[in-house]
Legacy VTK file of the C-alpha trace (Angstrom):
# vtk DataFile Version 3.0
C-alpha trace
ASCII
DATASET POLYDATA
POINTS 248 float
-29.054 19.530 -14.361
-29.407 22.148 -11.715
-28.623 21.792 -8.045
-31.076 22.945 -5.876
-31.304 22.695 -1.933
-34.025 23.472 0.092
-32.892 26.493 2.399
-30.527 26.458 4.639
-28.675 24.050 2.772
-25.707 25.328 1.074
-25.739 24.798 -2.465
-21.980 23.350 -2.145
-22.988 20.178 0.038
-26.243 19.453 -2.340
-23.437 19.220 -4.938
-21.319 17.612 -2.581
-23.785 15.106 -1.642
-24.880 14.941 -5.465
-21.047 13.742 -6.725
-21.060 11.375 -3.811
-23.800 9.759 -4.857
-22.312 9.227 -8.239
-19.308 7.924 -6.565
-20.868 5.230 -4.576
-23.728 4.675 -7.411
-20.498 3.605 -10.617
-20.986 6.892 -12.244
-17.772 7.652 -11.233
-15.749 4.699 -10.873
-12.841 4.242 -8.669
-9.757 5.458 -10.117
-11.327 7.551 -12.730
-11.123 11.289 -13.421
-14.309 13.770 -11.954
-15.741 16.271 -15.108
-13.503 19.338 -15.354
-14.266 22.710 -13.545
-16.158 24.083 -16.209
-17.938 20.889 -17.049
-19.395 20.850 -13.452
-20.712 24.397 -13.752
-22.368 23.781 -16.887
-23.805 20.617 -15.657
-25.134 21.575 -12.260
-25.376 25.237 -12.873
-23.539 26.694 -10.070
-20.647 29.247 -9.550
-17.223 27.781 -10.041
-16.376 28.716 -5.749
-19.709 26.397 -5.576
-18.273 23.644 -7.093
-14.253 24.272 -5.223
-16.198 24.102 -1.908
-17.926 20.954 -3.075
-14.456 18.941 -4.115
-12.538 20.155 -1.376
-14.932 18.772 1.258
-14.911 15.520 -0.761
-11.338 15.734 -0.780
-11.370 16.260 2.520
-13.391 12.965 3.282
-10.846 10.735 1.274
-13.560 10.110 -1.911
-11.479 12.095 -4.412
-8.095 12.674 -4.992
-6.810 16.511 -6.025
-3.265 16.158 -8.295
-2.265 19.408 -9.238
-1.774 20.314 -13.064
-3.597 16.856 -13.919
-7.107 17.111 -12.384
-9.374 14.889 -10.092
-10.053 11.616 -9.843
-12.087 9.135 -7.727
-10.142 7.763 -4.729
-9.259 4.107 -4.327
-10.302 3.132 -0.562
-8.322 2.965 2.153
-7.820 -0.308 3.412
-6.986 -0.906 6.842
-4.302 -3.603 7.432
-3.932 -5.148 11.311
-0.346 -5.213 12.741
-0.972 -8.181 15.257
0.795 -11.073 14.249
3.169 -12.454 11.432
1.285 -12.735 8.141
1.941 -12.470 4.219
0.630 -10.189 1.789
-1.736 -12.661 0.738
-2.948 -13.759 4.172
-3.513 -10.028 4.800
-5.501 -9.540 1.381
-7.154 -12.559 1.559
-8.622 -11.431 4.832
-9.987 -8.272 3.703
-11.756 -10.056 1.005
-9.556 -8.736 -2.098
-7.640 -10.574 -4.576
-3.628 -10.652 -4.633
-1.713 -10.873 -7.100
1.891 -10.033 -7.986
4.381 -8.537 -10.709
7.719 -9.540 -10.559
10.476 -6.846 -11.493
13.609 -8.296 -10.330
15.218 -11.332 -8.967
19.314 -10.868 -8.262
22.131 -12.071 -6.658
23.582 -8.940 -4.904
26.687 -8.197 -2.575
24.514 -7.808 1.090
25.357 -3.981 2.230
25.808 -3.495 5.627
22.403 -2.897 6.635
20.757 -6.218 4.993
24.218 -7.887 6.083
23.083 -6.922 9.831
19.332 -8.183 9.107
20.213 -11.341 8.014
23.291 -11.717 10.854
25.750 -11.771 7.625
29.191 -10.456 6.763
29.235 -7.885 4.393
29.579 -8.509 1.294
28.043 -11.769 1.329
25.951 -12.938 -1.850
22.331 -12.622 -1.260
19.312 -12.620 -3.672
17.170 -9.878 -3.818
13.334 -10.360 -5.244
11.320 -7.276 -6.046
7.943 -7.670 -6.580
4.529 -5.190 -6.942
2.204 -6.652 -4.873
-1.494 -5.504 -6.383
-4.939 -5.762 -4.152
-7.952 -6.198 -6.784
-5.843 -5.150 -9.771
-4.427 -1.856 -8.226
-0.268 -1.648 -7.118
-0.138 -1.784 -3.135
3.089 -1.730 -2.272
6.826 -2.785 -3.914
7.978 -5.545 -2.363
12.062 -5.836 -1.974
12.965 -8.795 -0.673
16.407 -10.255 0.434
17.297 -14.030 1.101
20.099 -16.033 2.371
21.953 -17.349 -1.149
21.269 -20.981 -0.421
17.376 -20.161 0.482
17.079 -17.543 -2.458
18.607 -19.914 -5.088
15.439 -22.075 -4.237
13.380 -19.840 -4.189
13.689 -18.136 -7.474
12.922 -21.823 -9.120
9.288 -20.885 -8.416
6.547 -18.803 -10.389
7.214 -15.612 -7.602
3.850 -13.855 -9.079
1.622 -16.725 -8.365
3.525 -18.798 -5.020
4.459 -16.711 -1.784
7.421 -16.675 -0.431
6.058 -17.219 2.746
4.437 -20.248 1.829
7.154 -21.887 -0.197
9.394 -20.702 2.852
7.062 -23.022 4.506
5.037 -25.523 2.995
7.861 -26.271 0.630
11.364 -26.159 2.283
10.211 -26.689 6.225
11.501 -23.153 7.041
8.867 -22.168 9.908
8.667 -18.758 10.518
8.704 -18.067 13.893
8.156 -14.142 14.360
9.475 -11.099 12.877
10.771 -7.621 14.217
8.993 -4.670 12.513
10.301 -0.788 12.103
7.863 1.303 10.063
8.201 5.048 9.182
6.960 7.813 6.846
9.115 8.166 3.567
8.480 9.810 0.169
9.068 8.074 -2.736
11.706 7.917 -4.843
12.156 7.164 -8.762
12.090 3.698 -8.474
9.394 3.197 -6.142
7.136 5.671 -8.047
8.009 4.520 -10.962
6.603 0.825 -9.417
3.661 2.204 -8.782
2.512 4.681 -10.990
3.097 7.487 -8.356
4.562 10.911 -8.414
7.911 11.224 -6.959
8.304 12.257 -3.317
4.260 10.872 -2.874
3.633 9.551 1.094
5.327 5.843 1.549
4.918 3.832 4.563
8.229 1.782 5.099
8.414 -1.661 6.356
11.336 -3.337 7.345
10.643 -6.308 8.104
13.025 -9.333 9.395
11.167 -12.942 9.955
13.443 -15.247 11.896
13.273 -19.025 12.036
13.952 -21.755 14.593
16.810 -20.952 16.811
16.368 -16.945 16.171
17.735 -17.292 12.615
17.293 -14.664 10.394
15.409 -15.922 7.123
13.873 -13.251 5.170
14.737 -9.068 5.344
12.216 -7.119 3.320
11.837 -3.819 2.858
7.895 -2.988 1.915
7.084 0.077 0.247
3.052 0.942 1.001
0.875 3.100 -0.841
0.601 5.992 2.513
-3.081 6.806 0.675
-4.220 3.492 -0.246
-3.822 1.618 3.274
-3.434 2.395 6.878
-2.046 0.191 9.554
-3.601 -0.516 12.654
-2.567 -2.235 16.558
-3.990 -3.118 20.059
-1.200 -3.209 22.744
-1.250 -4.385 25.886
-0.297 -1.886 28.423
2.450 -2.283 30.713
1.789 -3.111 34.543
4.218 -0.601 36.676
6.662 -1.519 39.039
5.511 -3.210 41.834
1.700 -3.791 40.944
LINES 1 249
248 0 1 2 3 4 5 6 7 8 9 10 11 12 13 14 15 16 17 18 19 20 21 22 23 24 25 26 27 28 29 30 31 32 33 34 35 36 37 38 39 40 41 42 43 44 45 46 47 48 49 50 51 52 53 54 55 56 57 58 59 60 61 62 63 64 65 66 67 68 69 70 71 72 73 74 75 76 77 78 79 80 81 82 83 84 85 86 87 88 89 90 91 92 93 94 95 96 97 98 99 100 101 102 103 104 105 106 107 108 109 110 111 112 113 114 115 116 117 118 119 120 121 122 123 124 125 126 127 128 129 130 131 132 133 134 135 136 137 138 139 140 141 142 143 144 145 146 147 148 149 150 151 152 153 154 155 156 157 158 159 160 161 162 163 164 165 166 167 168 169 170 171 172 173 174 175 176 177 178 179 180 181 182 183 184 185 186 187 188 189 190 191 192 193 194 195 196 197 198 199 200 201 202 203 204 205 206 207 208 209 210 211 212 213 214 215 216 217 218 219 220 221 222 223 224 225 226 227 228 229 230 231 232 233 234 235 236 237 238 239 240 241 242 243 244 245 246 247
């Protein structure tokens, strides 16, 4: 096949166009890897800075994914998760219309450290249980969950199928824990071995952190997580109200 545009159109965003439209059409399916270099100048008959121009620019718009020294491949989409009130990673997939589903990789009992000792308003060194879990949107790893619970909540916990059940709703539905609100502190991280390892990333790839503490009746600390997202697969998004000044 040979791209041709009618003048003035460069021949990069005919190809450009011409790849999209493969994307979007199943040629290419999500995940999978685009035809080589080579492959796309034999196919479309253009010069090899033809077809660089064409896959940065879809690059660019977030419809491929360049890895260096393995190739390119067709981007998952972005989803776009709202930060406006206390919600599960179920709720939140089940809201965007995609299925969740979950892999569990660890459950524990640990010695708290002092910073999930401080979340969950213990002493140090008390024994905790600690839950890690991928959580997967339509088949594909979102995010590693790690989760850490009070001993006398986790022990009760852990009793249940964790990759079917959330612990939200057993937290819930099944032990009349309500879950009040939470306090959230996000920031940029790269990943490290574990986390890539989780989910099928290359080490020091883009992470978006959540910590995330959900208190209970009274202000009691319930349920410290720390939620590792995919930085290219989702983005997070707020409305905030703004403050009124002093004296208005």
């Amino acid at each position: 096949m040979t791209v041709r545009g009618p003048d003035p159109t460069p021949l990069y965003a005919v190809l450009e166009t011409q790849l999209a439209a493969g994307i979007a059409g199943g040629e290419f399916p999500l995940g999978s890897q685009l035809p080589t270099e080579d492959k796309l100048i034999q196919r479309f008959a253009v010069s090899r800075t033809t077809v660089r121009k064409a896959i940065q620019n879809l690059s660019d718009r977030g419809l491929i994914e360049i890895r260096r020294g393995t190739g390119t491949f067709v981007a998952q989409p972005r989803i776009t998760q709202e930060l406006t009130e206390l919600t599960g990673f179920v709720e939140d997939m089940d809201a965007l219309g995609l299925a969740a589903t979950a892999r569990l990789i660890e459950r524990i009992v640990v010695a708290a450290d002092a910073d999930v000792a401080r979340h969950l308003a213990l002493p140090v060194g008390t024994r905790v249980m600690r839950i890690r879990r991928v959580r997967l949107a339509n088949g594909v790893g979102m995010s590693l969950d790690e989760t850490y619970l009070p001993l006398e909540i986790g022990e009760k916990i852990v009793t249940h199928d964790l990759e079917v059940e959330p612990i939200f709703k057993l937290l819930e539905q099944r032990y009349d824990i309500p879950l009040i609100d939470a306090e959230y502190e996000l920031e940029a991280v790269c990943a490290d071995h574990d986390v890539a390892a989780a989910l099928g990333l290359e080490l020091g790839s883009p992470i978006f952190l959540i910590e995330r503490t959900s208190y209970s009746a009274g202000d009691r600390p319930v349920d410290y997580e720390k939620l590792y997202y995919r930085a290219d697969l989702i983005r997070f998004r707020t409305r905030l109200a703004r403050r009124k000044p002093a004296g208005v």
